[in-house]
N, C-alpha and C positions, 0 to 999 in steps of 0.2 A: 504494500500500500504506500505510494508515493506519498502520501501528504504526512508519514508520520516521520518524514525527513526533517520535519519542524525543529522536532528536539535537537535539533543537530545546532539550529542555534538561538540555545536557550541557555541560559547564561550562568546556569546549576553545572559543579564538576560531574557529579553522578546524576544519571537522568534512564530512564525507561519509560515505553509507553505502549501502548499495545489495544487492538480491539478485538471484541470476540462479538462474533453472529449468536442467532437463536440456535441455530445447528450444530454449534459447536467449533465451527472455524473460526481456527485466530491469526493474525497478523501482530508482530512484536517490532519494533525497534527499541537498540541499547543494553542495559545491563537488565537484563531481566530475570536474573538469578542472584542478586545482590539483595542483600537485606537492609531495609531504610525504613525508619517507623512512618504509619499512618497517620498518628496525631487525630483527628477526630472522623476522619476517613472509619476510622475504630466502632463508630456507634454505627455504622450497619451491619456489625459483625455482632455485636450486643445486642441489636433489634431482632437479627436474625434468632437470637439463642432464646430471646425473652418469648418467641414465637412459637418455636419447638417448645419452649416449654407447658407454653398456653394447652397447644394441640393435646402433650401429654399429659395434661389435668397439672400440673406441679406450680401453676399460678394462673390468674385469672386477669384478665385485663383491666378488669373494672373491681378488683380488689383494691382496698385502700393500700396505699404505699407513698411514703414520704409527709410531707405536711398534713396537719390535717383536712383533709376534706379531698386529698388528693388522690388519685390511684395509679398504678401502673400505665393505662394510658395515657394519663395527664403527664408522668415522666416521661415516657418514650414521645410527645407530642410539646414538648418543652411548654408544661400551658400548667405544669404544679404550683407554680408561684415561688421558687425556689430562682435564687438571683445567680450569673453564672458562673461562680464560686463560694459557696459559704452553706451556712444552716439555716440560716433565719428568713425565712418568704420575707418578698417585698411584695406581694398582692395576694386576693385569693385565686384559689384553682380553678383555673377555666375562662379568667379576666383576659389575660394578656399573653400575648408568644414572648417569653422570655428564652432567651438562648440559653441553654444551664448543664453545666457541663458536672456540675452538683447534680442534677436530677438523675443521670445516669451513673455517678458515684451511688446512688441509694441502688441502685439498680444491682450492682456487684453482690450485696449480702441476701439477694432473695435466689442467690444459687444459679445464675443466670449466665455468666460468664467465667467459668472456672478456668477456662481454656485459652481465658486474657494473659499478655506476660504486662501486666501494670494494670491501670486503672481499667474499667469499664467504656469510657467518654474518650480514652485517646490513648490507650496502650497497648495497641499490636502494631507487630514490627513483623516487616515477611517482604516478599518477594511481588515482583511485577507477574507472575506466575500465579502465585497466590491469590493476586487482587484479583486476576481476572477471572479467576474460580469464582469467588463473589458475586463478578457480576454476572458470570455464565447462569448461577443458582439461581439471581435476580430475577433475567430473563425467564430462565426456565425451571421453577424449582424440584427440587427432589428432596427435601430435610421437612418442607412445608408443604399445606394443601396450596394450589393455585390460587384456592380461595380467601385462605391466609394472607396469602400474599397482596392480594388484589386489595384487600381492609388496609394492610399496611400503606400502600400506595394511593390509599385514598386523604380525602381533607378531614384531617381530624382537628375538630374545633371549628368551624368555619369562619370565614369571616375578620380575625384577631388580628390587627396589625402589628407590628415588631420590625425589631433589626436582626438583619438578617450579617454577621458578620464580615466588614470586611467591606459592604457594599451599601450600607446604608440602611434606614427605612424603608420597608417595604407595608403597601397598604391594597392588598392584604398580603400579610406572611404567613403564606400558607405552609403546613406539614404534613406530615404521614407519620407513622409510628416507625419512628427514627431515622425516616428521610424526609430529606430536604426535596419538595416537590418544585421546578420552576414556574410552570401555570406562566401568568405574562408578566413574573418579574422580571423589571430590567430597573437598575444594570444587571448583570447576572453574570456567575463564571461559566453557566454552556454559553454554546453559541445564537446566533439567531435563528438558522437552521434546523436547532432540535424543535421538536414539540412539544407543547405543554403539557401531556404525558411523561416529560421525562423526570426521572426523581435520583435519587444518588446522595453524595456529601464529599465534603471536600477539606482538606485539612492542614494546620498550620506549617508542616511539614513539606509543603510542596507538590501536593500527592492530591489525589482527586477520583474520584469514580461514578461517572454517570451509564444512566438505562436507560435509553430508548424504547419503548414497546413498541410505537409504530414503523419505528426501520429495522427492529429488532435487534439492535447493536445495542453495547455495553463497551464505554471507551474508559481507558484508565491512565493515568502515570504517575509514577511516582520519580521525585527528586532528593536532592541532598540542601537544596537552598528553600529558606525560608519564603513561603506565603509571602506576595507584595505586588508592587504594580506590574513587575516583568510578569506573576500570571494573569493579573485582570486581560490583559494583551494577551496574552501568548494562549491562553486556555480560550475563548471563546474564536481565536483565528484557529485552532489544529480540530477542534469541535467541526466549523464550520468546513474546515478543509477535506476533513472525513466525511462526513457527510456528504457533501456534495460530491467527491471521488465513487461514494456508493450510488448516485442517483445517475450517473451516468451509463 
């Protein structure tokens, strides 16, 4: 795939990136067997686990969890009222999209993520290989029902405004249970070319992973340099540059 020549010049010493189809075909450029952490790229690997758990009775969505009045969805849905480091809510559950990277620390003690090497919200560290397992699963799951999956990637909370990391206010900040849905926010780190079906997350680390369902691609990379303006640029041009290399 010509257009993921991008990373070639991108301004991270280590860099990989790579796209994988609904079928199973992938295309990689770079180091894609280096290990670089995910940073909060992390919480669809927690969303996935709090999911399977669901399925196998071991917790309930709408069980209480975290502040009070809050539950496991309001966690995974950044909407417990819980601010994005600390213990003490700064509103009630269900007011406001707070980004909380506490909300998915509570998430670790209800057995959910054993399989994290650190925290729950931003501690796994793995391979450009790895990530694209992720979003192969996303695509297509097999850990989950489809149907699971579909709840997941829908708007949970409707309506909430918030900041969306990195990019600003967004009105509405919409979510999913532990992804980041685009819908028609802009600015945004895909591109213009995805659809508003796409959901994913993206992370302080350099690293990124969106799903597509309508071209049915999952595109991902992961870096060694810090989140900042080289990817506001660089991630919604190789978005778009894949994309359109597919449409052709």
């Amino acid at each position: 795939m010509d257009a993921l020549r991008q990373i070639d010049g991108w301004p991270a010493g280590r860099k990989a990136a790579g796209a994988v189809r609904v079928d199973g075909r992938r295309q990689t450029r770079g180091e894609t067997t280096t290990r670089l952490p995910w940073a909060s790229v992390s919480k669809l690997v927690s969303a996935l686990a709090v999911l399977v758990a669901a399925e196998e009775g071991i917790v309930e969505l709408d069980e209480p969890a975290g502040p009070p009045g809050s539950t496991v969805r309001h966690l995974l849905a950044h909407t417990s009222g819980l601010p994005f480091e600390g213990t003490s809510p700064i509103g009630r559950p269900g007011q406001r999209r707070v980004y909380s990277n506490a909300g998915f620390g509570v998430l670790g003690p209800l057995g959910t993520a054993a399989e994290l090497v650190g925290d729950a919200g931003s501690g796994v560290e793995g391979t450009l290989d790895d990530l694209l397992a992720v979003g192969r699963e996303l695509l297509a799951p097999t850990v989950v029902a489809a149907e699971t999956l579909a709840e997941a990637a829908a708007i949970q909370f409707p309506g909430l405004p918030g900041i969306l990391p990195g990019f600003g206010r967004q009105e509405p900040n919409d979510w999913g249970l532990g992804m980041e849905l685009r819908d028609s926010k802009s600015p945004h780190w895909t591109g213009s070319r995805n659809s508003e079906q796409t959901f994913g997350h993206f992370g302080r680390s350099g690293t990124f992973l969106w799903v597509d369902p309508e071209p049915g691609i999952a595109l991902a990379c992961l870096t060694d340099l810090e989140f900042g303006g080289w990817a506001k640029r660089a991630w919604p041009e190789l978005s778009d540059a894949v994309l359109e290399e597919l449409s052709r």
